[in-house]
N, C-alpha and C positions, 0 to 999 in steps of 0.2 A: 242299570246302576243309577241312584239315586244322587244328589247333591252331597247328602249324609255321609252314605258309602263311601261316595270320590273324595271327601275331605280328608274323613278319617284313613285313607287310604295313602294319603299324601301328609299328615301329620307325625311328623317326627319326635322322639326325644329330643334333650336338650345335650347327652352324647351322641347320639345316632347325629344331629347335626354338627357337633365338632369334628364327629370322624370324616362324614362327607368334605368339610372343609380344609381336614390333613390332606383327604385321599387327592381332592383335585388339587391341591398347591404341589404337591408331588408330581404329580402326573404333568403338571405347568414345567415344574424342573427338568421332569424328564424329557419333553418335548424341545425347552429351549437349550440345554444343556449342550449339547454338538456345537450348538453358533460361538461357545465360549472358548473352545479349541481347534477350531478350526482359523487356518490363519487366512487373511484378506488378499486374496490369493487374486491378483490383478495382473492384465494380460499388459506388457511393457509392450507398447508396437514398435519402439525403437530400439528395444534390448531384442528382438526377436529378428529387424532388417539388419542390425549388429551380426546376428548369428549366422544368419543367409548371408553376406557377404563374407565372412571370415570361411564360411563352407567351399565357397565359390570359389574363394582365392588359393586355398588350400589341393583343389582339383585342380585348375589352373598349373598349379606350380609339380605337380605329380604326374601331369602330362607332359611338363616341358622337362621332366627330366627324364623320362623313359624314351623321350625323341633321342637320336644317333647323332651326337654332337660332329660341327665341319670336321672338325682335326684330327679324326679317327683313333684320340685317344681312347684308354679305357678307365672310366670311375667304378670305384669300389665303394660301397659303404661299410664304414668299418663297426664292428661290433662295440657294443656299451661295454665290453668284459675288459677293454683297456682304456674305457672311459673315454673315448673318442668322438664325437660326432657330429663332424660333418665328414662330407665326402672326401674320396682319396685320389688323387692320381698314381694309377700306378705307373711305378718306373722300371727300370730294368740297368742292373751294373752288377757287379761278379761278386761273392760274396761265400762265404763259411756259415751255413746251417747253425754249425754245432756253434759259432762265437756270434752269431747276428743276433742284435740287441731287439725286444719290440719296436722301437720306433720305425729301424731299418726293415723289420719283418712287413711294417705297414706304408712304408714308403713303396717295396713291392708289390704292394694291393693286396694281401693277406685280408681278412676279415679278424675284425678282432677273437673271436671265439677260436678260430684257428691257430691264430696265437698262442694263446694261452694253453690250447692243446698240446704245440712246440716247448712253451716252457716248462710246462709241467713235468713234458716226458726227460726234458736236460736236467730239471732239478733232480729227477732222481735216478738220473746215472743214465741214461739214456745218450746213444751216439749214433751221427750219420756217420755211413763207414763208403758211401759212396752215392755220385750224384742221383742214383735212382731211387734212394731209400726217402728219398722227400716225398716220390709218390706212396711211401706207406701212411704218410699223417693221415690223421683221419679229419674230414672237412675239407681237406683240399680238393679242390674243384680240377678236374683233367685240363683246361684251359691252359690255366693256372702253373699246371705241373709241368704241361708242354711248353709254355712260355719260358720257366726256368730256370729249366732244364738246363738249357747250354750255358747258364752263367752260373753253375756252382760249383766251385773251387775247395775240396777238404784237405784239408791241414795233413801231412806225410804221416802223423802219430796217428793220428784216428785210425786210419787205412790198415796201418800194420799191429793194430790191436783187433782187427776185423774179428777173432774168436772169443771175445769178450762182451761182445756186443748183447743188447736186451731190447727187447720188443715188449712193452705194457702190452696187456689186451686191451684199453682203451686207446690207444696210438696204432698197433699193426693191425693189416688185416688178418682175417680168418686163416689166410694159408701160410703165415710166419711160421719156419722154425726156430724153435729157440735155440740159443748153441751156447751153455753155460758151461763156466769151468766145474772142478770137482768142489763141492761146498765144505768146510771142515765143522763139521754142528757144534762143537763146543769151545769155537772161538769165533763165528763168521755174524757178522752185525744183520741188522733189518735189510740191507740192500742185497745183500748177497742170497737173502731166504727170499727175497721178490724178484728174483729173477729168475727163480726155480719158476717151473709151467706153474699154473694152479696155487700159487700163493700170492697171497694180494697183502698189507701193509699188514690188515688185523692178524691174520695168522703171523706174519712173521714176528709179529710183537707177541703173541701166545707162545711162540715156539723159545724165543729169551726166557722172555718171563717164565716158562715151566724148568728154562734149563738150571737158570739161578737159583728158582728154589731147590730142584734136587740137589743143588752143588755140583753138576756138569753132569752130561751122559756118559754113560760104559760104554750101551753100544746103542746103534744104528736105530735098532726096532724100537728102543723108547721114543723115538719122534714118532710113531704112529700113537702114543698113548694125547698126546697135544687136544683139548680140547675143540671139536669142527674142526678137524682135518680128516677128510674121509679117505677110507680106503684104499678108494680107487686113486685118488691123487698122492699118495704118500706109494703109492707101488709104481707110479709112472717118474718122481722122486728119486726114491729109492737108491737106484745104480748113481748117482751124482751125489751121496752122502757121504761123508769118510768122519769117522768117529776115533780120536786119542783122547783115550781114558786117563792120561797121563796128570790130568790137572783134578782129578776129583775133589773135591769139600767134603771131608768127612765128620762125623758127630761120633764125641766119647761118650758113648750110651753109658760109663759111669757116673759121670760129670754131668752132662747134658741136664738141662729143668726142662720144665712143662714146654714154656714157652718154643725154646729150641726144638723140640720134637714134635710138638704138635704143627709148627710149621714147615717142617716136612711133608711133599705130597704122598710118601706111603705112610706114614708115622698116624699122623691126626691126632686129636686129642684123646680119644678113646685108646688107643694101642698105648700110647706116651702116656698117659695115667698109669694103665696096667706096669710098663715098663718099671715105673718109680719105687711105685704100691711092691713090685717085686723085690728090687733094688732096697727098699727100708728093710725089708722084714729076712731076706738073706743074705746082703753082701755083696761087693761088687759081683757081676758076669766076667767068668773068667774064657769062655768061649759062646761058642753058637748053641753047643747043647745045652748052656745051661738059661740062655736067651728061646728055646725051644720050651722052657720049662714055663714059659709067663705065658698068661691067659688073652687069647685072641691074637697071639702070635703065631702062623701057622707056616708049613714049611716053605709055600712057597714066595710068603712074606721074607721068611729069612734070605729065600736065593735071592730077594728082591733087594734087599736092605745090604746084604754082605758088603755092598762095593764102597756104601756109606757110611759103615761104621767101623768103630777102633773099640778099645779097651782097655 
């Protein structure tokens, strides 16, 4: 290749040389670009001997508290779940389960979490019925339980209510029996449906709230209709439900509008239309046969509805 050739070779336009001049100033941005975000990331050697002694000191003091103090006390640390913390001594004086305050629970060396186990299970009706039922809390440590043991004193009324007693599944162990009275379903509140086996807060607020909108139960088997309540738990139930029809809520399917009937849980909007749409165009219902005569009413709707309706 001649002088000629290699000139002409390396002889640009006058775009061809502005693009070359884009392409490198780009390729310049793109190389220095990272040093513009990246921050000046400088080794402190006195913020790093800072960190190595606060490490040091920190082990230090986690060994001198695992050593077996002279005075043979026992420290507890108490749990954050009563916002607590530091350490506890525990102590030992005679005391009532069912009336002992948190404070007093951690003055016994309780752990906080444990605590709150105890209150949980008293705010919702829960009772010791005698000194051994403390070893059902759940979290209590055997130590703990055998320590004390001989100082706990239950109030004469607890005792002699012993067949009213409840055991949460989060509080007893696995092999509680539960020993509940007969529940009356269409007057007995949330506490009384959670003390049934197998019913926990939600259902028993399901079980209200279905019984209010039908306007009370007739009988017994409608609590199995409760939305999650299965089978198997509604048949172990069961024998412990007692049903008086005596207070039903009933609707004047003459009278009644949309709104009232469709809020019923056999009714809905669809049935409660037809009902009306019938009601306009013949005349009040003077019985069931002629409530038989409206469309998507069907027999076993009616055996369903009788206890609820008038005319």
């Amino acid at each position: 290749m001649n002088a000629n050739q290699l000139k002409e070779y390396f002889n640009f336009s006058k775009k061809e040389r502005n693009g070359i001049i884009v392409l490198l100033v780009m390729l310049a941005g793109v190389w220095f670009a990272p040093l513009l975000f990246i921050p000046d990331e400088t080794f402190d050697v006195k913020e790093f001997a800072r960190f190595e002694h606060d490490i040091a000191q920190l082990r230090q003091e986690s060994v001198q508290t695992g050593k077996d103090n002279d005075s043979g006390e026992i420290f507890y640390p108490v749990s954050s779940a009563i916002s607590y913390r530091k350490q506890v001594k525990a102590e030992t004086f005679y005391f009532d389960p069912n009336t002992l305050k948190p404070m007093e629970w951690q003055r016994l060396g309780i752990p906080g979490r444990t605590i709150q186990t105890i209150q949980n299970f008293i705010a919702k009706g829960g009772r010791f019925y005698k000194a051994e039922d403390i070893g059902k809390i759940y979290g209590l440590r055997k130590p703990d339980y055998e320590r004390l043991l001989p100082y706990v004193r239950i109030a004469a009324n607890a005792s002699q209510n012993k067949e009213k007693k409840i055991y949460p599944a989060s509080f007893a162990a696995g092999s509680t029996k539960y020993t509940v009275s007969i529940v009356h379903i269409n007057t007995a509140d949330t506490t009384a449906f959670i003390a049934l086996p197998g019913i926990g807060s939600k259902l028993a607020i399901r079980i209200i709230s279905f019984r209010e909108k039908l306007g009370g139960f007739y009988n017994v088997e409608q609590v199995a209709e409760v939305f999650g309540l299965s089978d198997s738990v509604f048949q172990q139930i069961r024998p412990r439900l007692q049903c008086n029809a005596g207070a039903i809520k009933k609707i004047n399917i003459n009278t009644a509008g949309i709104d009232e009937l469709k809020a019923h849980p056999y009714i809905k909007y669809q049935v409660g239309n037809a009902v009306i749409q019938y009601r306009l165009q013949h005349g009040n219902f003077q019985n069931e046969e002629d409530l038989k005569q409206v469309h998507l009413v069907t027999d076993d709707l009616i055996q369903k509805l009788l206890p609820y309706i008038n005319y």
